[in-house]
C-alpha positions as CSV (number, residue, x, y, z in Angstrom):
1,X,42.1,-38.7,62.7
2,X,39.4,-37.2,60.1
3,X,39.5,-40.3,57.7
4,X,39.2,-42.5,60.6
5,X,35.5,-43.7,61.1
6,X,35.5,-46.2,63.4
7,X,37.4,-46.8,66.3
8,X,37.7,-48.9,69.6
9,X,39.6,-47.5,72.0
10,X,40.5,-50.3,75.2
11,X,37.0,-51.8,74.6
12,X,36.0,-55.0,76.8
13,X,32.8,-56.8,76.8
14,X,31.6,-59.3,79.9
15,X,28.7,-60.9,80.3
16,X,27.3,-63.0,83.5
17,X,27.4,-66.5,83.2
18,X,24.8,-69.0,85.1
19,X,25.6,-72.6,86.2
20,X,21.5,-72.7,86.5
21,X,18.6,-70.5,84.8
22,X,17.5,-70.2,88.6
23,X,20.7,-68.5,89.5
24,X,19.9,-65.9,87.2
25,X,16.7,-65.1,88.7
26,X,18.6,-65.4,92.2
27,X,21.1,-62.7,91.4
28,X,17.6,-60.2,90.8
29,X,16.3,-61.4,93.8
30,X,19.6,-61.7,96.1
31,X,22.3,-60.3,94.4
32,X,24.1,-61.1,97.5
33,X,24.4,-64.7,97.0
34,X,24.0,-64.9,93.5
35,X,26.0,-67.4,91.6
36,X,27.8,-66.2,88.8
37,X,30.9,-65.6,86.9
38,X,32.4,-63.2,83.9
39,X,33.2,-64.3,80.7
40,X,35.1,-61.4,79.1
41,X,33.7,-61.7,75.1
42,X,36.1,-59.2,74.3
43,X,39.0,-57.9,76.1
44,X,41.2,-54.5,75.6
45,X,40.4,-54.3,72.0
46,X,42.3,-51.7,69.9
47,X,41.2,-51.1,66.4
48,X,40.6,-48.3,63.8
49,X,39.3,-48.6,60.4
50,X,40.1,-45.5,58.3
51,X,37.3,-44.2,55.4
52,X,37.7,-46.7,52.4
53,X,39.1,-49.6,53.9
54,X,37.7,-53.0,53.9
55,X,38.5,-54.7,57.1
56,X,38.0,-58.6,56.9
57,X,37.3,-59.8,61.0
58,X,38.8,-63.7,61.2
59,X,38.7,-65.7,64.5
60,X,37.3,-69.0,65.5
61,X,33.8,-69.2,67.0
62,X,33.6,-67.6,70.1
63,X,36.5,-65.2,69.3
64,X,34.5,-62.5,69.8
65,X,34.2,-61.3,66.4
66,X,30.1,-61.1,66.7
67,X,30.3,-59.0,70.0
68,X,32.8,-56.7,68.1
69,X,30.7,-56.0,65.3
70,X,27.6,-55.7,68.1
71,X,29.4,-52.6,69.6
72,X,30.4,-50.9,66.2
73,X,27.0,-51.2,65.7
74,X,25.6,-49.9,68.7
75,X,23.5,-52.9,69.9
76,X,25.9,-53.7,72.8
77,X,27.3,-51.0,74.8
78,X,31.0,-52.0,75.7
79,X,31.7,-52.9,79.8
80,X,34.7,-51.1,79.4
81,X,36.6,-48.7,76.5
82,X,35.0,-45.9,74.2
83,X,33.5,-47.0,70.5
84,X,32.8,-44.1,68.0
85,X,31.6,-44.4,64.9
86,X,31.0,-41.7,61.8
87,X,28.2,-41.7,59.6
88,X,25.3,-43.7,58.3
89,X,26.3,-47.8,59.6
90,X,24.4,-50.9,57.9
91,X,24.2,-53.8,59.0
92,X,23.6,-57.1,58.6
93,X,24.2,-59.4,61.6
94,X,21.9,-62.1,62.8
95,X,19.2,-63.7,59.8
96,X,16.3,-61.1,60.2
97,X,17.3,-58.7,62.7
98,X,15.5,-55.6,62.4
99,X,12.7,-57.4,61.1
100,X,9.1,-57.5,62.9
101,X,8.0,-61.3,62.0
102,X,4.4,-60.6,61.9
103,X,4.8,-58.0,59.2
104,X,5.2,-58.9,55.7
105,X,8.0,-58.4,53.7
106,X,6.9,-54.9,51.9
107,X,5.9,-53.4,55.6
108,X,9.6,-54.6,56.8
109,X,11.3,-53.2,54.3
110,X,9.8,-49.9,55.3
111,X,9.7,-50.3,58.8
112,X,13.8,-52.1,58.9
113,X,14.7,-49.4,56.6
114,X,13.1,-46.2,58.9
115,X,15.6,-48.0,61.0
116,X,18.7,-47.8,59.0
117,X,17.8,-43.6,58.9
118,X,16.2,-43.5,55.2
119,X,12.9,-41.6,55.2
120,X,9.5,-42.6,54.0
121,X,10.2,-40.8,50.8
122,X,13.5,-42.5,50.3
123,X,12.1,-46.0,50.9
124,X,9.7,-45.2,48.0
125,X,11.9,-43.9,45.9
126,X,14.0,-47.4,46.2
127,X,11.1,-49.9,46.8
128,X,11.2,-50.8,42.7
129,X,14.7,-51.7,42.7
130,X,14.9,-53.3,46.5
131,X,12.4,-55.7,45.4
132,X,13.5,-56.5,42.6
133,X,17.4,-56.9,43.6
134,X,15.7,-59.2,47.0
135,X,13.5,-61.2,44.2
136,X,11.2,-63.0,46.0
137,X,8.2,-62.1,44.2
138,X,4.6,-62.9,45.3
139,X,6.4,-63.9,49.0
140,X,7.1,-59.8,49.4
141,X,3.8,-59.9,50.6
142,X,3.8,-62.5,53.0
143,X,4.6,-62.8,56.8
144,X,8.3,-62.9,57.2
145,X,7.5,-65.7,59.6
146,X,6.7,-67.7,56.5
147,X,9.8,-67.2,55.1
148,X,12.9,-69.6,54.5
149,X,16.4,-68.5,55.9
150,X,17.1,-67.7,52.1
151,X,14.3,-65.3,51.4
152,X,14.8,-63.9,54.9
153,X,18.7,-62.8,53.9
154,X,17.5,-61.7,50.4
155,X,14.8,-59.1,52.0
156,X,17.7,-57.9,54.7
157,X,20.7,-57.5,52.9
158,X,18.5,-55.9,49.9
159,X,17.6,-53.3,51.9
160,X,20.7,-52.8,54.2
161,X,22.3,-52.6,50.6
162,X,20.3,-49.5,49.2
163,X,20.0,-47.5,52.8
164,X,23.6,-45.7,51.1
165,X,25.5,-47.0,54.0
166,X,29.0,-45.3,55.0
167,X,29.8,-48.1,56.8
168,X,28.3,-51.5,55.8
169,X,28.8,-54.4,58.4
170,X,28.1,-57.8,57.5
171,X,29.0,-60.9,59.5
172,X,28.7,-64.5,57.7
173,X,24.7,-63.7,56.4
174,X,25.6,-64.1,53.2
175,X,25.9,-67.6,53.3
176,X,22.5,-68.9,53.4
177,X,21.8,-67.4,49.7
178,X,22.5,-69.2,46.8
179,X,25.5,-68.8,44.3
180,X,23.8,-66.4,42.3
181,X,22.2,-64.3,44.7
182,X,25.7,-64.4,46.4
183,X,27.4,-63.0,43.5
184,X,25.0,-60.3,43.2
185,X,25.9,-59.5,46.8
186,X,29.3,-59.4,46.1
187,X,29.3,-57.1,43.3
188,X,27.0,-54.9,45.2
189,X,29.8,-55.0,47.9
190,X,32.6,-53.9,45.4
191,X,30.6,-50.9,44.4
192,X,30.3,-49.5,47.8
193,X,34.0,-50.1,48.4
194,X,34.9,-48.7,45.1
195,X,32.6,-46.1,45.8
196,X,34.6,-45.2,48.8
197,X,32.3,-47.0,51.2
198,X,33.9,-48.4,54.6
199,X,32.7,-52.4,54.9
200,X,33.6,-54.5,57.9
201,X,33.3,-58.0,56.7
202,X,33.5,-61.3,58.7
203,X,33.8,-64.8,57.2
204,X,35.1,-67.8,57.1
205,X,35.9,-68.2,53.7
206,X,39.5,-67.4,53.5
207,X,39.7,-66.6,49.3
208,X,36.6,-64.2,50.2
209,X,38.5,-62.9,52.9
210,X,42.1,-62.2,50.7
211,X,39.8,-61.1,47.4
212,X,37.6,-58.7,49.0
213,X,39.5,-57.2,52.0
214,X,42.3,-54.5,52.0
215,X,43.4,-55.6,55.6
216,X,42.4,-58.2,58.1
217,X,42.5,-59.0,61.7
218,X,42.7,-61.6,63.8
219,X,40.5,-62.7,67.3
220,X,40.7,-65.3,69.6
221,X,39.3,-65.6,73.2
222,X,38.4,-61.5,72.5
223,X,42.0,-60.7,71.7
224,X,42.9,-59.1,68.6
225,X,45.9,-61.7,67.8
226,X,47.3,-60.1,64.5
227,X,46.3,-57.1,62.0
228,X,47.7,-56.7,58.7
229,X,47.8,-58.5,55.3
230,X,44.7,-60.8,54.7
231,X,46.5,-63.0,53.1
232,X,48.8,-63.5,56.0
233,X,46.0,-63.2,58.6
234,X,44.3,-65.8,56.6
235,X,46.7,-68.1,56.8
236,X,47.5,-67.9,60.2
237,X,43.7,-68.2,61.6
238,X,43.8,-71.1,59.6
239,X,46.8,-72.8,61.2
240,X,45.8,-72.1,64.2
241,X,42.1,-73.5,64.0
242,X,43.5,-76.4,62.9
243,X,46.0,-76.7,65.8
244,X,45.7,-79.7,68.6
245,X,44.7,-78.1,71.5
246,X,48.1,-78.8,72.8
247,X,49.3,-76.6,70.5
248,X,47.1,-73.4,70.6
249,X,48.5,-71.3,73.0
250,X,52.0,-72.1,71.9
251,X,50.6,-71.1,68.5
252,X,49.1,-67.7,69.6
253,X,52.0,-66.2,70.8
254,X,53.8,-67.0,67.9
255,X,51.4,-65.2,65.9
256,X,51.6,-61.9,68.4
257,X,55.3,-62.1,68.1
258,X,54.5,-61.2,64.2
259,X,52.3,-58.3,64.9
260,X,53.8,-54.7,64.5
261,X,56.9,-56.6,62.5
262,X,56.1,-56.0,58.6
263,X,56.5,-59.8,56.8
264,X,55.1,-59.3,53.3
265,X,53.6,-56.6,50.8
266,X,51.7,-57.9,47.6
267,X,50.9,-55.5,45.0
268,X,48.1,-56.2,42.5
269,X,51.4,-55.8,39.3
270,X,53.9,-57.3,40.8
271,X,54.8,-59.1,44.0
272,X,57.6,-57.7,46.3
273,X,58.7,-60.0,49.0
274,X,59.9,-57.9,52.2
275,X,62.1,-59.7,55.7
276,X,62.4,-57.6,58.6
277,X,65.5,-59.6,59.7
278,X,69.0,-58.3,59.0
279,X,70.2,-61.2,57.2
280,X,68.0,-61.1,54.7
281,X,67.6,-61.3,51.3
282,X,67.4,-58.6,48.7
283,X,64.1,-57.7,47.5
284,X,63.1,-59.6,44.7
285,X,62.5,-58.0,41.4
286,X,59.6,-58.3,39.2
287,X,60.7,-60.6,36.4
288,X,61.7,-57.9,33.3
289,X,60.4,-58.9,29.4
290,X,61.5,-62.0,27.6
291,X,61.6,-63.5,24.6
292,X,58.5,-63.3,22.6
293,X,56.4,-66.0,22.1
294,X,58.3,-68.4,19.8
295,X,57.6,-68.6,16.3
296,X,58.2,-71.8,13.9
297,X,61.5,-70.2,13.2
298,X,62.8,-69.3,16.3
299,X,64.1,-70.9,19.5
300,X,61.3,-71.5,21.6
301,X,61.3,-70.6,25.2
302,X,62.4,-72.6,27.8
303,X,61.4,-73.6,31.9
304,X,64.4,-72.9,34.2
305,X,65.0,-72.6,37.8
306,X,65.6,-69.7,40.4
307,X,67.2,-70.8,43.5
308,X,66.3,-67.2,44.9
309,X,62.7,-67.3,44.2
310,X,60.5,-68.6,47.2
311,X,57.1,-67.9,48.5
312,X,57.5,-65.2,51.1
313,X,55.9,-67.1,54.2
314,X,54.8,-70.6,54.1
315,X,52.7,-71.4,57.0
316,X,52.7,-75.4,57.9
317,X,50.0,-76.9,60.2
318,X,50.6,-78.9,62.9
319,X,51.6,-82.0,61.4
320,X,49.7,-85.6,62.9
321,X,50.9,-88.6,62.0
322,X,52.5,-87.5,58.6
323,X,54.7,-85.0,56.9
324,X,55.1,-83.1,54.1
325,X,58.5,-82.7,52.5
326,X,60.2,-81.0,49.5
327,X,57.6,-79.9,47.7
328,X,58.4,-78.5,43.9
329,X,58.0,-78.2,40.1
330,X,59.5,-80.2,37.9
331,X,59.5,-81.2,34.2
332,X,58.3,-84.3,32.9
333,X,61.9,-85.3,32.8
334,X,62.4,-84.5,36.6
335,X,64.5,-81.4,36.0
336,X,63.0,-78.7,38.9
337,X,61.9,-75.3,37.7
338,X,59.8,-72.4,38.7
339,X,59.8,-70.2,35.5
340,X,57.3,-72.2,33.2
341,X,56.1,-72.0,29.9
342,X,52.7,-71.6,29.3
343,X,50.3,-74.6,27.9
344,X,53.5,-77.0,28.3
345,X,53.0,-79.7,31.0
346,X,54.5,-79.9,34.4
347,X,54.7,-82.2,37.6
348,X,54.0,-80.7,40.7
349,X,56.0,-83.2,43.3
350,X,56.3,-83.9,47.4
351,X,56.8,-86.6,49.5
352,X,55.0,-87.6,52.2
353,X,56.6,-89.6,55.7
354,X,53.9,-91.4,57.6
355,X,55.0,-91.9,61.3
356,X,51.5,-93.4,61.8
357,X,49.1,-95.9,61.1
358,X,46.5,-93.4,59.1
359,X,43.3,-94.7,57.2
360,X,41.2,-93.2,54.4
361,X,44.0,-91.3,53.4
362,X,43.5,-88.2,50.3
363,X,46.7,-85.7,49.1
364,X,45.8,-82.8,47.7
365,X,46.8,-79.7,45.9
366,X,45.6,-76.1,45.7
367,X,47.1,-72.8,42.6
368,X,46.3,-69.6,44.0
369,X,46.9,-65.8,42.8
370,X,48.9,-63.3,44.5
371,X,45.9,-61.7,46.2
372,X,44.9,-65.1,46.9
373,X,42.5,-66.2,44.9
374,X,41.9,-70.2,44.3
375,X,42.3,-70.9,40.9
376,X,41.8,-74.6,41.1
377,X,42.9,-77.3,42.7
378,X,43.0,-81.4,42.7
379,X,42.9,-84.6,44.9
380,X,45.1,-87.2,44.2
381,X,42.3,-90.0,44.4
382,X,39.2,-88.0,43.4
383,X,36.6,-86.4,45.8
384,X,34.7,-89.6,47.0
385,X,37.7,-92.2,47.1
386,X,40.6,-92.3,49.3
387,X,43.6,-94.6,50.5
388,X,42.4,-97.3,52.8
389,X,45.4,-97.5,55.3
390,X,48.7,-96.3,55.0
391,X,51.1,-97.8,57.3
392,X,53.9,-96.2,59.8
393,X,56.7,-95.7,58.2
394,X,55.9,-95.6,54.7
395,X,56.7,-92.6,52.1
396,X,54.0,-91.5,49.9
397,X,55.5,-90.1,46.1
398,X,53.2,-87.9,45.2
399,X,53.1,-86.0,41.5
400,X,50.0,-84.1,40.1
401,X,50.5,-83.4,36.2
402,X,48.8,-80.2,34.8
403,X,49.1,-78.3,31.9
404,X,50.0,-74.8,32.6
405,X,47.1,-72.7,31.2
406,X,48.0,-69.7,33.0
407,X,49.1,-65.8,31.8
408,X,52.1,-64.1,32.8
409,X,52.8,-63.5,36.6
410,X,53.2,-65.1,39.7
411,X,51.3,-68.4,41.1
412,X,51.5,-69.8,44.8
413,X,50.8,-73.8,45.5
414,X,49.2,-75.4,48.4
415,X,49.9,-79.2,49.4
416,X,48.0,-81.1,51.8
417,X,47.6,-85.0,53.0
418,X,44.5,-85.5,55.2
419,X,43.3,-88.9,56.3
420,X,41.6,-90.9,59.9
421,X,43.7,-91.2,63.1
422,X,41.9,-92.2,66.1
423,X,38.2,-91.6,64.5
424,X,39.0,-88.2,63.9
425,X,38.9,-87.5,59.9
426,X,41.1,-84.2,59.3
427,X,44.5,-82.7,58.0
428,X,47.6,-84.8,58.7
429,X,49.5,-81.7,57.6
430,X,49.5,-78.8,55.0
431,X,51.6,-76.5,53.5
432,X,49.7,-73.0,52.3
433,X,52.3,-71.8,49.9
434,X,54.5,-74.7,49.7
435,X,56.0,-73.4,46.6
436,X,55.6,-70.7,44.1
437,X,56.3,-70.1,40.4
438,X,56.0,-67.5,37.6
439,X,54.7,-68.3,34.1
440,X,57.2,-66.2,31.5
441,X,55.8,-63.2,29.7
442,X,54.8,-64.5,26.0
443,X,54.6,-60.8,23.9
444,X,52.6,-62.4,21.0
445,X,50.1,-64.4,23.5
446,X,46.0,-63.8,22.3
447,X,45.3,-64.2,25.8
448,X,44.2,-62.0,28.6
449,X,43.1,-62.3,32.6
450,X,44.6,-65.1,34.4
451,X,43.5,-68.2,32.5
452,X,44.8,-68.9,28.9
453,X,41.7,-70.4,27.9
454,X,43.5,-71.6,24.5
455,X,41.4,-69.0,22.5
456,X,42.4,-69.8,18.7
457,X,41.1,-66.1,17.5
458,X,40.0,-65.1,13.9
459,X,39.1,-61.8,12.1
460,X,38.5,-61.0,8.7
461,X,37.9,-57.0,7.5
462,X,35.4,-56.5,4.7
463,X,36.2,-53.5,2.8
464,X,32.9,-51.7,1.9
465,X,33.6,-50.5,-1.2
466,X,34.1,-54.2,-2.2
467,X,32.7,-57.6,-2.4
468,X,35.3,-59.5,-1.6
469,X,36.3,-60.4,1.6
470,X,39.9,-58.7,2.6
471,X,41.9,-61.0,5.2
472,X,43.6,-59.3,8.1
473,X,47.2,-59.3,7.7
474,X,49.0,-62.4,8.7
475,X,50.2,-62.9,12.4
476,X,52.7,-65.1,13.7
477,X,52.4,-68.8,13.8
478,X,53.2,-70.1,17.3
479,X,53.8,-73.7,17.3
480,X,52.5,-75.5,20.1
């Protein structure tokens, strides 16, 4: 219970609801005939984050995921339940809060961060590298009224950055910023964290979500739904925000039937796939060393098939109006495999069975990492341009044809057909992980990372004692 530093113990939140801004001021004069209701923002909430841990908070709007963070905090008090929280908290909520709008930037910066429990002395200390890290230059000295929603995030999350949190809550700020100032953000967020810094992080994004967090949960209507893997959470707030309403509460106790039942474990080396049910599968293996990367003179490696590899979970949407089927890898022959050969070509296939008349129709398809990160991805008919109607009962053939540029290791595949039915412009159904595949370990590869950028390297060593230029000695020739 020592490493545990924040924790929410049967915690419910209501607030009064008003059919009329007069009721409101009727309940203070006559509470007795007041008209009003409860809405219950969060209800029995359960939750501990241990020191260390970054905690990813996933829900659709009105979840309750801002009232959560609210009571961590300390700027709601719960209606019901016990929050306690250990050491120095940082925050970063709603765009400017904390911040007096009549002051200018420099006098908010010392008066938001007296607030976040840095003294007068410390401020100074940091002013140099707050201001410069916010970078809004002459503006510092402005009224913060005068700002844009950019500069106003820049100012708040500079200073929430340097108060040397414990516990750094952000919810969805750091979306106004630009790329740049975002990826400054980002890597100022992976220093706390590997700094052993406890971050609470709520977003939308769902690669931010699997890159960033260690664990994730999941709200809807103030009930935490699911808590474990992000890239599992992920997926299923995703499903389920894209659900017909129809569908929704069918969908949410599917996804409580998965919490407390363990479904998968990813590991940054190697991927392990593990099934609760009895009649399971074994674990699968990483895949062991191969062949070295071929040489002119030897055979060269080849694509094959594994019946027994699969993604551990795919998660399908609620189809509307069409449906995804069979989606693999294949040659450019047709043969299917899912142990490929770097920088040779491949087709990546599925069909598609339109029970629906569907315009403006696009297919897409998504490569992502193990920890989730999208690599890249393409539509079948470009960004702008789509399919003008597709007809009930056709069958849609659809093939993407990329050149795998990818290292060693193990790659997950998304498939998706979107299009118009009744005015409504949206996902006719997806697959996240439809299929995955491992490219083969190459020993005499240049490359390194994730992307086999082609690198064609060169050295040559000049011994000093010489003029002339001694060549490095000779490597093997790969073919291509």
């Amino acid at each position: 219970m020592d490493d545990i530093v924040i924790s929410l113990q049967d915690v419910s939140k209501s607030f009064q609801r008003y059919a009329k801004p007069f009721d409101r001021l009727r309940e203070l004069l006559a509470p007795q005939i007041a008209k009003s209701d409860l809405f219950w923002a969060v209800k029995g909430l359960n939750l501990e984050v241990p020191r260390g841990q970054t905690l990813g908070i996933v829900g659709r709007n009105g979840s309750g995921k801002s009232t959560t963070l609210q009571m961590v905090v300390g700027t709601l008090q719960p209606t019901m339940g016990t929050v306690s929280v250990k050491g120095r908290i940082s925050a970063l909520l709603e765009l400017g809060s904390g911040f007096n709008t009549e002051f200018t930037g420099r006098q908010n910066v010392f008066f938001n961060g007296q607030m976040l429990g840095l003294s007068r002395k410390e401020i100074e200390d940091k002013f140099d590298c707050i201001a410069a890290f916010a970078d809004i230059g002459e503006f510092l000295d402005e009224p913060v009224k005068t700002y844009s929603s950019g500069m106003f995030v820049r100012l708040a999350f500079a200073v929430a950055i340097h108060s040397d949190p414990d516990i750094l809550v952000v919810d969805e700020a750091l979306s106004v910023g630009d790329e740049a100032f975002q990826r400054k953000c980002f890597a100022k967020i992976h220093a706390i964290r590997d700094a052993g810094g406890t971050i609470l992080f709520v977003s939308h994004g769902a690669s931010t979500i699997i890159e960033l967090c260690d664990r994730a949960v999941l709200l809807d209507r103030g009930e935490l739904l699911l808590d474990g893997n992000p890239k599992l959470v992920v997926d299923k707030y995703q499903k389920l925000s894209y659900a017909p309403p129809s569908k929704a509460q069918e969908l949410r106790e599917e996804i409580r039937r998965i919490n407390g039942r363990e479904v998968m474990t990813f590991s940054h080396k190697e991927l392990m796939i593990v099934e609760s049910m009895a009649d399971a599968p074994s674990i699968i293996q990483p895949i062991a060393p191969r062949t070295p990367m071929r040489r002119k003179d030897d055979v060269r490696l080849k694509a094959y098939f594994d019946r027994h590899m699969r993604p551990p979970e795919t998660t399908a949407y609620v189809a509307r109006g069409a449906k995804i089927c069979d989606p693999k890898i294949t040659t450019l022959t047709g043969e299917a495999v899912n142990y490929l050969v770097g920088r040779d070509e491949y087709l990546y296939c599925y069909t598609v069975k339109f029970d629906r008349d569907v315009t403006q129709v696009r297919f897409g398809m998504l490569i992502k990492t193990i920890s989730g990160l999208e690599l890249g991805g393409a539509s079948l008919v470009g960004r702008s341009y789509s399919v003008d109607l597709v007809q009930a009962g056709s069958v849609a053939k659809v093939k993407f044809r990329f050149k795998c540029l990818l290292n060693s290791g193990a790659y997950f595949l998304n498939a998706g057909v979107s299009g118009t039915i009744d005015g409504h412009f949206g996902y006719l159904d997806r697959w996240i992980d439809a299929a995955m595949f491992k490219v083969q370990v190459e020993d005499f590869s240049h490359a390194s990372g994730i992307i086999d950028w082609m690198v064609d390297p060169d050295l040559v060593i000049y011994d000093g004692s010489h003029a002339n230029a001694l060549p490095l000695a000779s490597q093997p020739s790969i073919t291509d």
